[in-house]
C-alpha positions in Angstrom: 98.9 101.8 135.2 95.5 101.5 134.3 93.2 100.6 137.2 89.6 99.7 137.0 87.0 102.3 137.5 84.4 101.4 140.5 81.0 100.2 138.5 78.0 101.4 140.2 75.4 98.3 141.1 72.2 97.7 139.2 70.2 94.8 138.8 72.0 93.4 135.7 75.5 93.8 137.8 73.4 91.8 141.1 73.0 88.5 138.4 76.7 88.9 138.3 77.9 89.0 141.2 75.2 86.5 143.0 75.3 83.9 139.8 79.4 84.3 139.6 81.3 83.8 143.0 84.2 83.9 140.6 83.2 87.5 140.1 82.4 87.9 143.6 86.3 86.9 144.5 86.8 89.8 141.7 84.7 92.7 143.2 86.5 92.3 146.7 89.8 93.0 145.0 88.4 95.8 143.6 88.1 97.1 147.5 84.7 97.7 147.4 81.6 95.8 148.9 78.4 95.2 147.6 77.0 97.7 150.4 79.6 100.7 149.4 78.8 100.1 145.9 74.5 100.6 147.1 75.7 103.6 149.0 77.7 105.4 146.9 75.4 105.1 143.7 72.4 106.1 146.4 74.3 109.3 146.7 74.7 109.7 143.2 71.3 108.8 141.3 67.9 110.4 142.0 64.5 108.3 141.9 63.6 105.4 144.1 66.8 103.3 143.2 68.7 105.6 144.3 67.3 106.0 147.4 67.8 102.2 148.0 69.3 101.3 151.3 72.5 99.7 151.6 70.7 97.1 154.2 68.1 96.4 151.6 70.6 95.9 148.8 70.9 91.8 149.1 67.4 91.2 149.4 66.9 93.4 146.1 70.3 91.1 144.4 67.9 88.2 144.5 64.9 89.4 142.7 66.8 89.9 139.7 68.3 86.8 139.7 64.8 84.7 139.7 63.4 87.6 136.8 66.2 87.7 134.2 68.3 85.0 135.3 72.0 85.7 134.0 71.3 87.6 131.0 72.4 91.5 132.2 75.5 90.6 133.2 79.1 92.4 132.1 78.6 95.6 133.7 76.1 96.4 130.7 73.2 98.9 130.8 70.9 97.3 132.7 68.1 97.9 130.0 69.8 95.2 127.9 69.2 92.3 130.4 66.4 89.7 129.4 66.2 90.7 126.0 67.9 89.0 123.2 67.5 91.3 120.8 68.8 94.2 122.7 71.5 92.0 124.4 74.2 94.4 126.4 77.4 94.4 128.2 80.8 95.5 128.6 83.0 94.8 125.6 87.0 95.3 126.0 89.3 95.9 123.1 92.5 95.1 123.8 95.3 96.8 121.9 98.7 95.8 121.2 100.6 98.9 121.0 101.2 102.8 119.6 104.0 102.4 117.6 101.8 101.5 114.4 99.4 104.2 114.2 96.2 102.3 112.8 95.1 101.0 115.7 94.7 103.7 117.7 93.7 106.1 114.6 92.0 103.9 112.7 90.9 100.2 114.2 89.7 101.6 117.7 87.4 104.7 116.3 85.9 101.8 113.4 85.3 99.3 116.0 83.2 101.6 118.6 81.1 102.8 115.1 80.3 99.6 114.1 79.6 98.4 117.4 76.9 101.4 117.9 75.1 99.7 115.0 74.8 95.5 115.8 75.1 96.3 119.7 73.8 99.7 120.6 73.1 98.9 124.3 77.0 97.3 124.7 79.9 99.2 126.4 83.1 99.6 125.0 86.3 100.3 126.6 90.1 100.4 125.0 93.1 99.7 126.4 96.7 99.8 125.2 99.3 97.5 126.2 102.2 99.4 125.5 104.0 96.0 123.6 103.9 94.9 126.7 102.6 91.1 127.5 102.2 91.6 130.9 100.5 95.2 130.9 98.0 93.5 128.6 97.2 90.5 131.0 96.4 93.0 133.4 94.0 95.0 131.7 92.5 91.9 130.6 92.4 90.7 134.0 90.6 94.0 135.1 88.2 94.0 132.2 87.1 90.9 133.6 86.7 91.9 136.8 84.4 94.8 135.6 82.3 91.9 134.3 83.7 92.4 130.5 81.5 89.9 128.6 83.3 90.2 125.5 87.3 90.3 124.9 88.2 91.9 121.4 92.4 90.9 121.6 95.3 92.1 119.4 97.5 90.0 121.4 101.0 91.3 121.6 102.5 88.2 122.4 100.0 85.5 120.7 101.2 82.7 123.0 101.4 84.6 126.0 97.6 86.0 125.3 96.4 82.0 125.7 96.8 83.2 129.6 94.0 85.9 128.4 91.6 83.7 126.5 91.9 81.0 129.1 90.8 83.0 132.0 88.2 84.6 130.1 86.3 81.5 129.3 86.7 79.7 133.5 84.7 83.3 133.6 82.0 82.9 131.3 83.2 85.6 128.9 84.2 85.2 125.2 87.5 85.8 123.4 87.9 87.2 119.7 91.2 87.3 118.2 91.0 90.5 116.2 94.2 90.8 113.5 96.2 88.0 115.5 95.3 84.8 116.2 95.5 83.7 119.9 97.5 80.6 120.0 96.7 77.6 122.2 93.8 78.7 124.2 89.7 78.3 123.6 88.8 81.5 121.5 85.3 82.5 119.8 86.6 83.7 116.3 88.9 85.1 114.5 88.8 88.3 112.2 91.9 89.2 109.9 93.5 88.9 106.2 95.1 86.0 105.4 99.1 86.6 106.0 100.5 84.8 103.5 98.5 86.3 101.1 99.4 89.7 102.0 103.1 88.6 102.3 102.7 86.4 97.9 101.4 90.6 96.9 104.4 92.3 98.8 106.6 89.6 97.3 105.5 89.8 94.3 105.3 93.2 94.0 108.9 93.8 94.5 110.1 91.0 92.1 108.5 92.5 89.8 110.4 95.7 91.1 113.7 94.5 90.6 115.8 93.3 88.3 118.3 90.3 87.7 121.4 90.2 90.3 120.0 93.4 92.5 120.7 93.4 96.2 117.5 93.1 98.0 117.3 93.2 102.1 114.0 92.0 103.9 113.5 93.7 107.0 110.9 91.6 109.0 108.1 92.3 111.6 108.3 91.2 115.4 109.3 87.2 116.2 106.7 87.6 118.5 103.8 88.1 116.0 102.8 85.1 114.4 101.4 87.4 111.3 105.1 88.7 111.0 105.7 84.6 110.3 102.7 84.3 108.2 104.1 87.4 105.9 107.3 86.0 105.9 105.6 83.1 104.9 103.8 84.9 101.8 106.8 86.5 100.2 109.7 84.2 101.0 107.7 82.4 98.8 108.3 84.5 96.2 112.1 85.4 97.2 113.4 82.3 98.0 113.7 80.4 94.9 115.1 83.8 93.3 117.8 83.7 96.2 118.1 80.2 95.5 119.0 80.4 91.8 121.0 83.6 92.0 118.4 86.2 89.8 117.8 87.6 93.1 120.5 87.9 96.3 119.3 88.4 99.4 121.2 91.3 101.3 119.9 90.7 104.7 116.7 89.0 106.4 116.5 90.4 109.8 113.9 91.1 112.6 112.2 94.0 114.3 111.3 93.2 117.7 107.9 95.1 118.5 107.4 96.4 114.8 109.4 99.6 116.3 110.0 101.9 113.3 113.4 103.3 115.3 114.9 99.7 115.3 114.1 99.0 111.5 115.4 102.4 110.6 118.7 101.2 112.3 118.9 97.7 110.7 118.5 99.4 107.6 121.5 101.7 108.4 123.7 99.2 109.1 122.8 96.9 106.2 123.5 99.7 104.1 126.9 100.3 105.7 127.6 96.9 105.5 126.6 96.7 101.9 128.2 99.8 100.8 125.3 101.0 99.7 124.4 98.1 97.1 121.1 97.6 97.4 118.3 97.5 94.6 115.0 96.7 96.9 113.6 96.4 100.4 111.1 93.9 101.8 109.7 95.8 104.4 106.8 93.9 106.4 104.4 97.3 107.0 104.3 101.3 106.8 105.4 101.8 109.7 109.1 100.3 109.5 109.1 101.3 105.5 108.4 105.0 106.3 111.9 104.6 109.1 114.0 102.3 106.3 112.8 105.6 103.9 114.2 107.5 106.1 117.7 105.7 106.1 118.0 105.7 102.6 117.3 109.6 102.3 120.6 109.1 104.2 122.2 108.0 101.8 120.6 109.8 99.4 118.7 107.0 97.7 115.1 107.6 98.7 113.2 107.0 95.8 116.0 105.1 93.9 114.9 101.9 96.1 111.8 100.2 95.8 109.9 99.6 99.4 106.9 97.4 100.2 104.4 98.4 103.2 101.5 97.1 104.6 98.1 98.7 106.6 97.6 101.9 103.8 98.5 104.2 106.4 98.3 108.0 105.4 101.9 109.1 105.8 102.6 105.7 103.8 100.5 107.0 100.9 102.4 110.2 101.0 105.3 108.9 100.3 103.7 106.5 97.6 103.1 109.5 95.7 106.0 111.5 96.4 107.5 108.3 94.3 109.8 106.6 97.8 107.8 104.0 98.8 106.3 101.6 95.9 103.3 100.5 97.6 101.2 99.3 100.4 99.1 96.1 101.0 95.4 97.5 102.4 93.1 95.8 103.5 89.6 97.3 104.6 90.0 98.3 108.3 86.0 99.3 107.8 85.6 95.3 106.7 87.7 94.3 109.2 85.9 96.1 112.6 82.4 95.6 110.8 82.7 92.1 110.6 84.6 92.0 114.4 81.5 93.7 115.5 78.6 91.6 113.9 80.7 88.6 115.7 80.9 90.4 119.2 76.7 91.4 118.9 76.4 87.8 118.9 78.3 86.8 121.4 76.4 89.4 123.5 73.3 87.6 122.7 74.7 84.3 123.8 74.3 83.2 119.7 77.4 81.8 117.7 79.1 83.9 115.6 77.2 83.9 111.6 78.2 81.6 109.6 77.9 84.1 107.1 80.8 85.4 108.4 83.1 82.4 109.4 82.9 80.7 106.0 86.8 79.1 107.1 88.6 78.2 110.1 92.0 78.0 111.5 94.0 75.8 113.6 95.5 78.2 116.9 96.9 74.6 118.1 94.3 74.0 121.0 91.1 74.0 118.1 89.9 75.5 115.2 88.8 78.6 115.2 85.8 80.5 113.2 87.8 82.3 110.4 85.9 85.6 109.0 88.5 86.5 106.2 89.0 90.2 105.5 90.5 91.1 101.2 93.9 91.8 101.4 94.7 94.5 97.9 98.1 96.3 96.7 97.4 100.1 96.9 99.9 102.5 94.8 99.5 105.9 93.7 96.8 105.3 90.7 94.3 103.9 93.5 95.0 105.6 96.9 91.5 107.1 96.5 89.7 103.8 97.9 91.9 104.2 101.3 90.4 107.7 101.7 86.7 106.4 100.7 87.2 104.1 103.6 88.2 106.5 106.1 91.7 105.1 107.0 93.1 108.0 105.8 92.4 111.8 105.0 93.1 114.1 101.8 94.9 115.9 104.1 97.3 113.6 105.1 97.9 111.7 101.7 98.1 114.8 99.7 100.2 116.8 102.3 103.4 118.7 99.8 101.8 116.7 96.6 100.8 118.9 93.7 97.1 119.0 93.1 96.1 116.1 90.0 98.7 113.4 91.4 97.4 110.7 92.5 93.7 111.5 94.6 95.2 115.2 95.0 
């Protein structure tokens, strides 16, 4: 379990916890009083501050309080407070879970970058919830009580995260949904593609793919992800009237709780026992499940003999792109994406709304409408797997891996 590391004071972490008696319920459950916290750093630091008295310390709370008012707060370096321009703070990025590997390889290293560059005096811790609600109410809960200013959330249950935002704000701290909208809560702004667009390429994509009467199974992301819906959305759109008017049939449409590539990997086994076999093309929602339905069909021995969709350009993805067993991959730029995230959060730091240069849309989470910065959704296949590398979502290495140099970016 992650528990919250002790933050040492400073005058910036005083406005907090004298402005805030919320935050001061928060630092008692954190077992450690305001004269521990002066004694302990005391031991630690070297100069006059350190040297500070524990019996001086709540004399010393107030005098920052009438010079910078509430400006340092969040936990931030305290050479941030007062200053606009230089704004600080604690920023926590929440992540959903490990199963799909771009957020820990790809969104989480992007996001700290770009936050160096709008908000070099901020602070920025990750977490990982596991796919677990409750695991990420608690860190959220702890970031909070650390005096997180800002909460960057990939909520893994986007109803269940309103508990997040709404706590947050009774704190003073912003929320921004980052990928997945937080539903039914107050929440800053939003950053991600547009899931039904991503969904129309996949869909069409694998019409295209297929031909008159084939078999084709849709293997869904998790019912608790409202972007699963908003794919499912995009390219039932696209499948549905070919279902409906028989060019297409539809083999299965099923499920996969978590996005866990073990679970698709059995729905596709037992839709191809059920189906002996006959089927032509698979809907599959991201990389992740495709690269475990890919492995189902080898199987059978009819990798590469079925057309599969995939989503997030992930490396291994890319691989098998070129090694002709999975068709193609919706990307869209994950440098984009945590740029865009980050300009938002700087502002936030700085007490400013977030550019409208950024939010040029909004969307309805059903308790208001949120600022909407759109990232491009594109289809990548194996004449333009280049631009994935030029981003930095994936390496040479990894997309090239048993591929034959002048394939493809090899």
């Amino acid at each position: 379990m992650h528990r919250p590391r002790h933050t040492s004071w400073s005058p910036s972490r005083a406005v907090l916890v004298v402005a805030r008696s919320s935050r001061v319920t928060s630092t008692i459950r954190l077992g450690v009083s305001v004269r521990e916290e002066t004694e302990l750093r005391g031991s630690r630091a070297s100069g006059a501050r350190g040297r500070v008295s524990a019996r001086l310390a709540p004399a010393l709370m107030v005098v920052p309080l009438v010079a910078v008012g509430c400006g340092g707060g969040g936990g931030g370096n305290s050479s941030s407070s007062g200053s606009k321009s230089s704004a600080g703070g604690l920023v926590e990025m929440l992540l959903p879970e490990n199963v799909t590997e771009r957020w820990e390889g790809q969104d989480k290293p992007f996001f700290i970058q770009a936050l160096k560059k709008y908000a070099p005096n901020a602070r920025v811790e990750v977490q990982n919830a596991l796919n677990d609600q409750s695991k990420q109410q608690s860190q959220a809960e702890a970031a909070l009580v650390k005096g997180a200013k800002v909460l960057v959330v990939i909520p893994v249950d986007q109803k269940g995260a309103a508990r997040i935002a709404t706590k947050a704000k009774q704190q003073g701290a912003s929320v921004v949904a980052y990928d997945r909208l937080v539903l039914d809560a107050p929440v800053s702004a939003y950053v991600s593609v547009d899931g039904v667009e991503v969904g129309k390429l996949q869909g069409q994509w694998l019409a295209k793919h297929t031909k008159q009467g084939d078999n084709i199974a849709v293997i869904n992301g998790s019912p608790t992800d409202d972007n699963a819906r908003l794919f499912a959305e995009g390219y039932m759109g696209v499948l549905k009237p070919l279902f409906s008017s028989g060019d297409r049939k539809q083999a299965a449409n099923v499920s996969t709780p978590g996005w866990e590539p073990a679970k698709a990997q059995s729905e596709m086994e037992q839709i191809l026992t059920r189906t002996n076999n006959d089927v032509a093309g698979v809907l599959s929602a991201n990389d992740g499940m495709a690269q475990s339905i890919i492995s189902a069909l080898r199987g059978q021995g009819l990798a590469g003999k079925v057309p599969v969709t995939g989503l997030d350009g992930t490396g291994a993805s890319l691989n098998l792109i070129l090694k002709g067993q999975q068709g193609m991959s919706v990307y869209r730029s994950l440098r984009e994406q945590t740029d865009k995230t980050a300009q938002i959060v700087a502002a936030l730091l700085k007490g400013q709304q977030p550019p409208s240069s950024l939010v040029g849309a909004s969307k309805t989470n059903g308790a208001t409408d949120v600022p909407w910065a759109k990232v491009t959704p594109r289809i990548i296949d194996a004449s333009n797997e280049d631009l994935v590398i030029k981003d930095g979502a994936a390496t040479k290495a990894q997309v090239c891996k048993g591929i034959s140099g002048g394939k493809g970016p090899c």
